[in-house]
N, C-alpha and C positions, 0 to 999 in steps of 0.2 A: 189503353194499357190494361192489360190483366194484372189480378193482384200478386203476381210470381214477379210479372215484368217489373211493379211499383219496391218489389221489395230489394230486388238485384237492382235497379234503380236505386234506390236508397242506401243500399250496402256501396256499391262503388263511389258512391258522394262519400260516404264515410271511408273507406279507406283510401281515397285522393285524399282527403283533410289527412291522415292518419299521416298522409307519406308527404305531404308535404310539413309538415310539422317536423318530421323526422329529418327532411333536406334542410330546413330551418335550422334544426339542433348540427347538422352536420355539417353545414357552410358556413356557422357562426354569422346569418343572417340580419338577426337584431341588434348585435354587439356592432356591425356596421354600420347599420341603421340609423342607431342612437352614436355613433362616431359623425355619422353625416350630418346629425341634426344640430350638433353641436359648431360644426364645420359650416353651415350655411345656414345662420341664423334668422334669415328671413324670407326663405322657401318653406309656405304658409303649405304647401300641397304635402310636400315633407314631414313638413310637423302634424299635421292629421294622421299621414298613413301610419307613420310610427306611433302615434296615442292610441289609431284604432288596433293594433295590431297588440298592442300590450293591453290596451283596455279587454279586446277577446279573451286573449291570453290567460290574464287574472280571472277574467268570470268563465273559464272554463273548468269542466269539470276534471278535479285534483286524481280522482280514482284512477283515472289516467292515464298511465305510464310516462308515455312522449308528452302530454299535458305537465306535469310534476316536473318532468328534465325540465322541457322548456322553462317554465317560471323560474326553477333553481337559477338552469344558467344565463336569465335577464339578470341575478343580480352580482355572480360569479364570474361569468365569462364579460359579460357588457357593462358591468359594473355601474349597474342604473344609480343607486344610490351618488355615487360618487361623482355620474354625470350630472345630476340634476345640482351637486351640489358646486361643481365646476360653473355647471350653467348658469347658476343663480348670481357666484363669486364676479364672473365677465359681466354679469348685469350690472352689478353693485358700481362696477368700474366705469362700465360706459352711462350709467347714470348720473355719476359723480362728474362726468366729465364734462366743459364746457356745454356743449348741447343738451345736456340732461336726455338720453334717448334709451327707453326702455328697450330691449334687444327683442324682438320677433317672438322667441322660441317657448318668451317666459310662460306664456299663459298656456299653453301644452307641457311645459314641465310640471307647471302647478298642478292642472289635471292628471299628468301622473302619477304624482306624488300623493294626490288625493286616492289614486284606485290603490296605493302604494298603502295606504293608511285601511283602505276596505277590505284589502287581501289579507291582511296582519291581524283585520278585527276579527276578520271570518274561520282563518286557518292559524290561530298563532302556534300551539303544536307542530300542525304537518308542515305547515310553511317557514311561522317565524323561528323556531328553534334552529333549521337549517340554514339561514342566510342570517341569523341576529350579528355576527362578525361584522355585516359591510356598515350597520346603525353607530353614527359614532356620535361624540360633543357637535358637530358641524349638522348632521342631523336633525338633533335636538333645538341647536340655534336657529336651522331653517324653518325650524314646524312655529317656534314660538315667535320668530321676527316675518318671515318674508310669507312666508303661508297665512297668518294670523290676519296679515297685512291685510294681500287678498284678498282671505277671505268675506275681511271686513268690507271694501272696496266694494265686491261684487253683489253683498248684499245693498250693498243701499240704491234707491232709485236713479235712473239714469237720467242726466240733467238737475241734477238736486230736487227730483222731486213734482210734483204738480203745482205750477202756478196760483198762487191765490189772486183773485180780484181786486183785493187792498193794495199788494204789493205793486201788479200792471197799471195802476191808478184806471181801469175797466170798473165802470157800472155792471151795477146785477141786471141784467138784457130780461130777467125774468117777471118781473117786478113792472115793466114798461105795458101799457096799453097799446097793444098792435096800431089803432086808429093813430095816435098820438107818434108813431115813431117816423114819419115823411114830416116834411116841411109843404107847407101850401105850394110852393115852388114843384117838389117831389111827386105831390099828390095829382097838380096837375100834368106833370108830364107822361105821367103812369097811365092818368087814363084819356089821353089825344093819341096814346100812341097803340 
């Protein structure tokens, strides 16, 4: 490739994203998306493509034209807010419920509601001024109950932690004299064989 070729190359990569972004804003693409995700809470392939797809979205650059729609209308037209808060409510329920079973969807809601909080730190001007409408009390209950939750949750080590030696009633293996760790029995079989 010549450097004319790499740059008409590079321009139609950009305006295929441009026009698709634009098909997106015009088939109310995400607003389905996020209707589906709610709709099949445990299609794990579903709930990725719609985080990857918002996760872009928000860290795309705002200057943007069709970038700017698009985010408005995630929270306008698909009413993200209002799903995640729907989605968290159907949690609460099926958690409560004999099986105690957390729903599929929650840990990509929370993810989004995280980029939901990065977007608002980054842009509250160009962004949060324009959507602050969809933020309500339910909102505010999610960030400090069911997010806080998580949060806390994901920080902590998986499995409680690394085993101590006291706890597995395990000797310190370190401390032992290699010669001494075979029984006469051991030591001879090791070396007849």
């Amino acid at each position: 490739l010549n450097q004319n070729s790499a740059y008409d190359f590079a321009y139609c990569l950009l305006w295929l994203e441009m026009f698709i972004r634009d098909r997106f804003l015009t088939f109310q693409v995400i607003p389905t998306l996020i209707d589906m995700m709610l709709s099949y809470p445990w299609n794990n392939f579903l709930h990725n493509v719609v985080y990857d797809i918002i996760q872009q979205l928000f860290n795309s650059d705002i200057d943007v034209a069709i970038n700017r729609k698009l985010i408005i209308s995630v929270f306008k037209d698909a009413h993200l807010v209002e799903a995640i808060l729907e989605g968290a409510r159907r949690n609460r329920i099926s958690s409560e419920d004999v099986r105690h079973i957390r729903l599929g969807y929650m840990g990509h809601l929370n993810l989004i509601a995280e980029e939901i909080i990065r977007l608002l730190e980054r842009f509250p001007m160009e962004i949060g001024n324009l959507v602050q409408d969809h933020f309500t009390e339910g909102w505010d209950q999610f960030m400090k109950e069911e997010l806080s939750e998580s949060r806390a949750k994901e920080s902590m080590p998986l499995a409680g932690g690394r085993p101590s030696a006291r706890r597995m009633g395990m000797q310190n293996w370190t401390s032992l004299d290699s010669a001494n760790c075979y029984s006469n029995n051991d030591k001879h079989s090791v070396a007849t064989s």
